[in-house]
Backbone as CSV, one residue per row, in Angstrom:
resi,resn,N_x,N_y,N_z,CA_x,CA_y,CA_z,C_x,C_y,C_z
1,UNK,-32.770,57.982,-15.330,-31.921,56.813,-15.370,-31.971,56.242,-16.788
2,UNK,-30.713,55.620,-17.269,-30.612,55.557,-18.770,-30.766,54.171,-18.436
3,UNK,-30.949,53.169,-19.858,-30.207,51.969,-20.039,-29.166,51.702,-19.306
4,UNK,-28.368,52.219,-19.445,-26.911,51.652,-18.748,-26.635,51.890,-17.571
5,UNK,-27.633,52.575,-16.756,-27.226,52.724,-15.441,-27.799,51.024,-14.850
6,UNK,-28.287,50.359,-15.550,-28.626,48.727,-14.841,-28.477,48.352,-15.706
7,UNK,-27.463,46.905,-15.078,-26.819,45.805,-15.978,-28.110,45.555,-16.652
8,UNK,-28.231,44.537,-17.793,-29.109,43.771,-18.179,-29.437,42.761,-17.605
9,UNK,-31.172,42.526,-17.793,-31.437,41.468,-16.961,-30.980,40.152,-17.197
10,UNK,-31.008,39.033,-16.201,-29.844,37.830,-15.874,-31.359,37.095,-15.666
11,UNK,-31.257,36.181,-16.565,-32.049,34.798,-15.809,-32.107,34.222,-14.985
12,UNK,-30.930,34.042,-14.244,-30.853,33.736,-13.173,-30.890,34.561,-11.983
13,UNK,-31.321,35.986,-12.195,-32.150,37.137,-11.160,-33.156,36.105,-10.727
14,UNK,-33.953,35.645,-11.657,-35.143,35.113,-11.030,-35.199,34.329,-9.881
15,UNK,-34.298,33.645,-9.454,-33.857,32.848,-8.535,-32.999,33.470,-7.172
16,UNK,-32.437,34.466,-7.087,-31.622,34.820,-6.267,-32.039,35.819,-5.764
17,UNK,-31.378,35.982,-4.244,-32.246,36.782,-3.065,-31.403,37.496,-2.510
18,UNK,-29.849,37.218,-2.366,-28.922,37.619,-1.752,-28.703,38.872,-2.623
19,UNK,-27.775,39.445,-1.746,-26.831,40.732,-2.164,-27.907,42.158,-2.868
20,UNK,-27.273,42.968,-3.210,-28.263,44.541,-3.512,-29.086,43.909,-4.775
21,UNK,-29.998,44.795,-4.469,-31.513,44.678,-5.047,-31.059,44.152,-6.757
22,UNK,-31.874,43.444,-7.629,-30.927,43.176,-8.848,-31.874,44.056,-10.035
23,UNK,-31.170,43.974,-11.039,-32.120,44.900,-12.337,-33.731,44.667,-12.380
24,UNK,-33.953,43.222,-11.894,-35.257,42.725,-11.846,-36.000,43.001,-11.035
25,UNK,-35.840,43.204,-9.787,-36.162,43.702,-8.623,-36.655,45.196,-8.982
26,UNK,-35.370,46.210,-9.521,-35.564,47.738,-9.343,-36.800,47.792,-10.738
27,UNK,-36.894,47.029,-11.604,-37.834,47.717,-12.734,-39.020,46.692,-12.135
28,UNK,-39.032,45.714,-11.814,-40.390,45.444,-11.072,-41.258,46.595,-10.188
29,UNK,-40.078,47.221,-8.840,-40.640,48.411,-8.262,-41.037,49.845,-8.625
30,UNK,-40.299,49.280,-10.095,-40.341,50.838,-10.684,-41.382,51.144,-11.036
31,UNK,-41.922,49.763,-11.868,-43.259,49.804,-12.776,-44.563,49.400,-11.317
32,UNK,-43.830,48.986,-10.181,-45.321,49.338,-9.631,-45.556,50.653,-8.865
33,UNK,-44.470,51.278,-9.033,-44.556,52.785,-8.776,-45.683,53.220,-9.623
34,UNK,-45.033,53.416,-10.716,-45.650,53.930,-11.711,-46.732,53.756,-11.837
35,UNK,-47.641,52.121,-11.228,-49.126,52.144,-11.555,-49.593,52.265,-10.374
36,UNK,-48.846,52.751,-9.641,-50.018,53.799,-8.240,-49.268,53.315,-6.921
37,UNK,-48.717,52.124,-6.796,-48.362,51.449,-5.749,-49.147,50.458,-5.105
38,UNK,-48.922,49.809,-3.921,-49.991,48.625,-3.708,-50.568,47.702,-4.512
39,UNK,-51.778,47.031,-4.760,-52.332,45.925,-5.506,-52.495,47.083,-6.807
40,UNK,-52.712,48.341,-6.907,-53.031,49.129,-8.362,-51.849,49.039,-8.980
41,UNK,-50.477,49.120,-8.185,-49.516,49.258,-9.158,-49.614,47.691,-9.312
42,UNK,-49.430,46.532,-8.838,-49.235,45.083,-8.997,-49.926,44.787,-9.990
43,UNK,-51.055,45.480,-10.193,-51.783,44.831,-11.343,-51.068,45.854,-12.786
44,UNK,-50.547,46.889,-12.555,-50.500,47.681,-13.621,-48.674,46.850,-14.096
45,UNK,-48.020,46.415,-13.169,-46.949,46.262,-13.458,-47.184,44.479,-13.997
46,UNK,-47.880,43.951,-13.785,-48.590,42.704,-14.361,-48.711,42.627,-15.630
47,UNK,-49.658,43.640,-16.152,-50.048,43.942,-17.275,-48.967,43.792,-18.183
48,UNK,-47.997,45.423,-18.120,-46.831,45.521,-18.939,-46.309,44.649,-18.998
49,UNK,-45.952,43.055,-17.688,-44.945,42.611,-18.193,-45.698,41.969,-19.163
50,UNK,-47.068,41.181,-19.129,-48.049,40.502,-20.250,-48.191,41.288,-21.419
51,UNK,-47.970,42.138,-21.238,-47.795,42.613,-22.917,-46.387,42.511,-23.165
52,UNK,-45.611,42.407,-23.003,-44.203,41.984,-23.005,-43.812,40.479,-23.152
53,UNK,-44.972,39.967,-22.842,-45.013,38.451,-23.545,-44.795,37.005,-22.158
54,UNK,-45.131,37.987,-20.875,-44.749,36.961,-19.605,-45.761,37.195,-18.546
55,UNK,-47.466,36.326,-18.499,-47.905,36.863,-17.544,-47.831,35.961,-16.232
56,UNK,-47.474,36.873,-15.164,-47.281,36.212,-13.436,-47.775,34.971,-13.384
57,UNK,-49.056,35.380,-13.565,-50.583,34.201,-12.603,-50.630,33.290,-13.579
58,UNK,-49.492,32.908,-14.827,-49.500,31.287,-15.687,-48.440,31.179,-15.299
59,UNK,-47.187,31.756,-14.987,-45.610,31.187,-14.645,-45.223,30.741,-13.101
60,UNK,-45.514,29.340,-13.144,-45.446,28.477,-11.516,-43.796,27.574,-11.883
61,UNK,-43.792,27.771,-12.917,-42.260,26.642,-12.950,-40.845,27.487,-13.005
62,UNK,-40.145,26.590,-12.915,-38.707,27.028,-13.037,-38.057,27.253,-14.298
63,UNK,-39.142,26.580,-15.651,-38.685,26.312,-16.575,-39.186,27.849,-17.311
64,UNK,-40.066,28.256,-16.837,-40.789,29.937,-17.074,-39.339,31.105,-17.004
65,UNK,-37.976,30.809,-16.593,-37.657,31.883,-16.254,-36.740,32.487,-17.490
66,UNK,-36.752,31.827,-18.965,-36.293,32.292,-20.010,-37.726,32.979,-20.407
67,UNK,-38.330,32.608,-20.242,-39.728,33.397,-21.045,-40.050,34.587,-20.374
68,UNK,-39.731,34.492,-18.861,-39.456,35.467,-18.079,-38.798,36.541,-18.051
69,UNK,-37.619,35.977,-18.443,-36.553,37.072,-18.037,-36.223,37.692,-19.797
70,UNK,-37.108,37.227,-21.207,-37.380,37.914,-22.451,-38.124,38.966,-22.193
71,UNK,-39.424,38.873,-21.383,-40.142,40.053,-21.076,-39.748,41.300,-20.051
72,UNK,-38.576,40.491,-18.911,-38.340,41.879,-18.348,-37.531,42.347,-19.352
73,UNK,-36.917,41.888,-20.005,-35.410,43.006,-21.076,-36.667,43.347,-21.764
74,UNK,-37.237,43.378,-22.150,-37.989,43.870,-23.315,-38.682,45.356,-22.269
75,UNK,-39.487,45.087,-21.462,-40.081,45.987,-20.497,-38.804,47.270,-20.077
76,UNK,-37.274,46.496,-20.068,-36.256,47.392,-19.394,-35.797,48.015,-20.278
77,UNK,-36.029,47.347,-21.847,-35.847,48.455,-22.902,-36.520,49.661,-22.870
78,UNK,-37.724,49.317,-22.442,-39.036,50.112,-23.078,-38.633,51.388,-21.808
79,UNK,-38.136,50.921,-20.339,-38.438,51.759,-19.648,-36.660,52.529,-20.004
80,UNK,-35.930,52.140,-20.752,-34.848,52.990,-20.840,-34.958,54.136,-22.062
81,UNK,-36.358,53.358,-23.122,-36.241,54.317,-23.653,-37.431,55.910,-23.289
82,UNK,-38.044,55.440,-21.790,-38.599,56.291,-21.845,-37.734,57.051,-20.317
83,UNK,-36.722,56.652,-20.307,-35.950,57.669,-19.183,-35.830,57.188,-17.718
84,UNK,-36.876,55.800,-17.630,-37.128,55.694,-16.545,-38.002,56.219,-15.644
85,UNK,-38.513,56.968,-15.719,-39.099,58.041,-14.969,-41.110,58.504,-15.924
86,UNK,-41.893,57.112,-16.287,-42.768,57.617,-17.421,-43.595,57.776,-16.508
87,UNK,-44.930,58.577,-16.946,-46.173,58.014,-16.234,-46.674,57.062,-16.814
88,UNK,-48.132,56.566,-16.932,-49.065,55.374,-16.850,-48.942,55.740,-18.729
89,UNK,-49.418,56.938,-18.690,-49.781,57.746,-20.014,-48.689,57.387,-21.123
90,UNK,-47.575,57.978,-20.454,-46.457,57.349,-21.306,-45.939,56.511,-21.425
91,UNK,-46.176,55.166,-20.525,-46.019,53.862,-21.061,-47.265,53.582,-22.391
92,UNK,-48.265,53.760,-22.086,-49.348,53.500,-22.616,-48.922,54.342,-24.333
93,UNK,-48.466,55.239,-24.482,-48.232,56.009,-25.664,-46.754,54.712,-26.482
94,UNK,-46.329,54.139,-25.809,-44.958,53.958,-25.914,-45.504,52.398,-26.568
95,UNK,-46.556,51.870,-26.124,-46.804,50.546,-26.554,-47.973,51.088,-27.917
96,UNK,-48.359,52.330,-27.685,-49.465,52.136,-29.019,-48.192,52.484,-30.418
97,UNK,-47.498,53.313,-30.063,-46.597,54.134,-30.974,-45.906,52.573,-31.514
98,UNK,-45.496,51.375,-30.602,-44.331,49.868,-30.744,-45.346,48.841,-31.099
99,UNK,-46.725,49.057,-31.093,-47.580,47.513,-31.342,-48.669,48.043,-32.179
100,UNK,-49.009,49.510,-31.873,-50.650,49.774,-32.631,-52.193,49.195,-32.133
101,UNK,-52.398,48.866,-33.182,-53.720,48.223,-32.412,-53.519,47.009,-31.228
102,UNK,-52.337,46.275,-30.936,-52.193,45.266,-30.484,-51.636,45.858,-28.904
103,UNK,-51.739,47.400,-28.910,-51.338,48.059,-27.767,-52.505,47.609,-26.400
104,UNK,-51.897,47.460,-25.085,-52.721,47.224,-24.080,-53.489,48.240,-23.594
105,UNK,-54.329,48.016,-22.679,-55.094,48.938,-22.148,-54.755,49.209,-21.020
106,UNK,-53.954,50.312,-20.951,-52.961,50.410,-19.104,-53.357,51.596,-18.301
107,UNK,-54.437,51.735,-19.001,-54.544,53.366,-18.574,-56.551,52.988,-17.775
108,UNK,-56.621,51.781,-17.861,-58.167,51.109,-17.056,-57.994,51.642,-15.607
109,UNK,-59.093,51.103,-15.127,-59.064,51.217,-13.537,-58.360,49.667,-12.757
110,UNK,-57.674,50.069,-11.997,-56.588,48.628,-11.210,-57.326,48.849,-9.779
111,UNK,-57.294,48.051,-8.921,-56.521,46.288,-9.665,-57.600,46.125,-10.491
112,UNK,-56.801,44.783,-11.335,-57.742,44.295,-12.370,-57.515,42.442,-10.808
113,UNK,-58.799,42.473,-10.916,-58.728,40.281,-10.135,-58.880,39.462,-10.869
114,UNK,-57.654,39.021,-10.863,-57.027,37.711,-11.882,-57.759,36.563,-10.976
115,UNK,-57.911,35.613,-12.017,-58.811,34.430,-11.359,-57.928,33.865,-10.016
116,UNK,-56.075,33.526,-10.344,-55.376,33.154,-9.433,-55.646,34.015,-7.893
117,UNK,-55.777,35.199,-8.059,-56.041,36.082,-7.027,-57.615,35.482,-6.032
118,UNK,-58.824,35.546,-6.965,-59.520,34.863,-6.270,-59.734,33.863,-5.556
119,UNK,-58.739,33.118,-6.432,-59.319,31.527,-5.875,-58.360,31.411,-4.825
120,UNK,-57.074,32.238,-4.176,-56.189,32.269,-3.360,-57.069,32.675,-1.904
121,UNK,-57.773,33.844,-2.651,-58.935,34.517,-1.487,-59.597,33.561,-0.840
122,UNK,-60.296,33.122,-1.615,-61.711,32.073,-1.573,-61.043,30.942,-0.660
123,UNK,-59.580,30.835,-1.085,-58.991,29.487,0.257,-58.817,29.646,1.405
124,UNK,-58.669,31.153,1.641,-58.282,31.752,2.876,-59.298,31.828,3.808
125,UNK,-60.394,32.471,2.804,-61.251,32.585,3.851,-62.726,31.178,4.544
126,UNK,-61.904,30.083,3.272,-62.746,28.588,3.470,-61.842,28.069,4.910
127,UNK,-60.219,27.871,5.223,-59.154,27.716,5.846,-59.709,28.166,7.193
128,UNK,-59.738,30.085,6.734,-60.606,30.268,8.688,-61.306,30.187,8.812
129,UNK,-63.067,29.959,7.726,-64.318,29.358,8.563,-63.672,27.882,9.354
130,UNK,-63.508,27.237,8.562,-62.977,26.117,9.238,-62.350,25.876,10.304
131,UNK,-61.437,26.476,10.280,-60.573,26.456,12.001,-61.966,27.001,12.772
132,UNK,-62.309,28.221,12.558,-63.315,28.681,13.590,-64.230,28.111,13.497
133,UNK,-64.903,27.331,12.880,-66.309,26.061,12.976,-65.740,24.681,13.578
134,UNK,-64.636,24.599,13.226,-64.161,23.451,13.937,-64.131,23.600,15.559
135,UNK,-63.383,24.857,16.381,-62.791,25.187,17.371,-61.718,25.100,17.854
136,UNK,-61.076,24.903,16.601,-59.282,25.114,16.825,-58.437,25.985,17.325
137,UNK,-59.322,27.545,17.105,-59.071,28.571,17.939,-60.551,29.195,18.661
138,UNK,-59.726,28.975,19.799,-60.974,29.893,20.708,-61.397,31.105,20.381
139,UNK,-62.761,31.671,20.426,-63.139,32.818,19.650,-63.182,33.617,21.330
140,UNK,-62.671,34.516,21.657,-62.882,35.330,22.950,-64.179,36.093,23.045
């Protein structure tokens, strides 16, 4: 898949849910293909977009989605110029060859646990001691 087989990304992707999947959507899934699938690709497709200059677990506002939507075009460049179709390896070649030393490390072991990730955990599982110490739900 070239560049031009997907429009360029739209800022206002970020917001919208309706109608076929949008450019943002397909290179989000693409790149968590690419880093294994599940939480390995989530973290690997994390990464790239943070080296691309937009990471997930700091962007909570609405006002994030120009800074946002700079890093997916930049990421949708990168993946048009590698065909669409790279491995881990060849993203990883593609950012040392475009940054040098300032290239990421994508080729680690995933997931990587972002603090947001923990402390999401840590609520969940404070939420059901609680119900179940309280007796809000009957334990059978």
């Amino acid at each position: 898949m070239k560049n031009d087989a997907l429009p360029p990304i739209d800022p206002n992707d970020m917001v919208r849910m309706e109608g076929a999947p949008s450019s943002l959507v397909q290179l989000e899934d693409r790149l968590q293909e690419i880093g294994g699938g599940d939480w390995k690709g989530l973290g690997f497709r994390n990464d790239v977009l943070a080296a691309h200059g937009w990471r997930p677990e700091d962007s909570v506002h609405e006002s994030d989605r120009e800074a946002k939507a700079e890093a997916y075009a930049s990421a949708w460049v990168m993946m048009g110029e590698l065909d669409w179709r790279p491995s881990r390896e060849q993203v990883q070649e593609w950012f040392v060859r475009n940054r040098g030393s300032a290239a990421p490390d994508l080729l680690s072991a995933y997931p990587k646990t972002s603090r947001a990730r923990v402390w999401w955990l840590t609520g969940a599982v404070a939420i059901v001691a609680i119900v179940l110490i309280a007796g809000w739900v009957p334990i059978p």
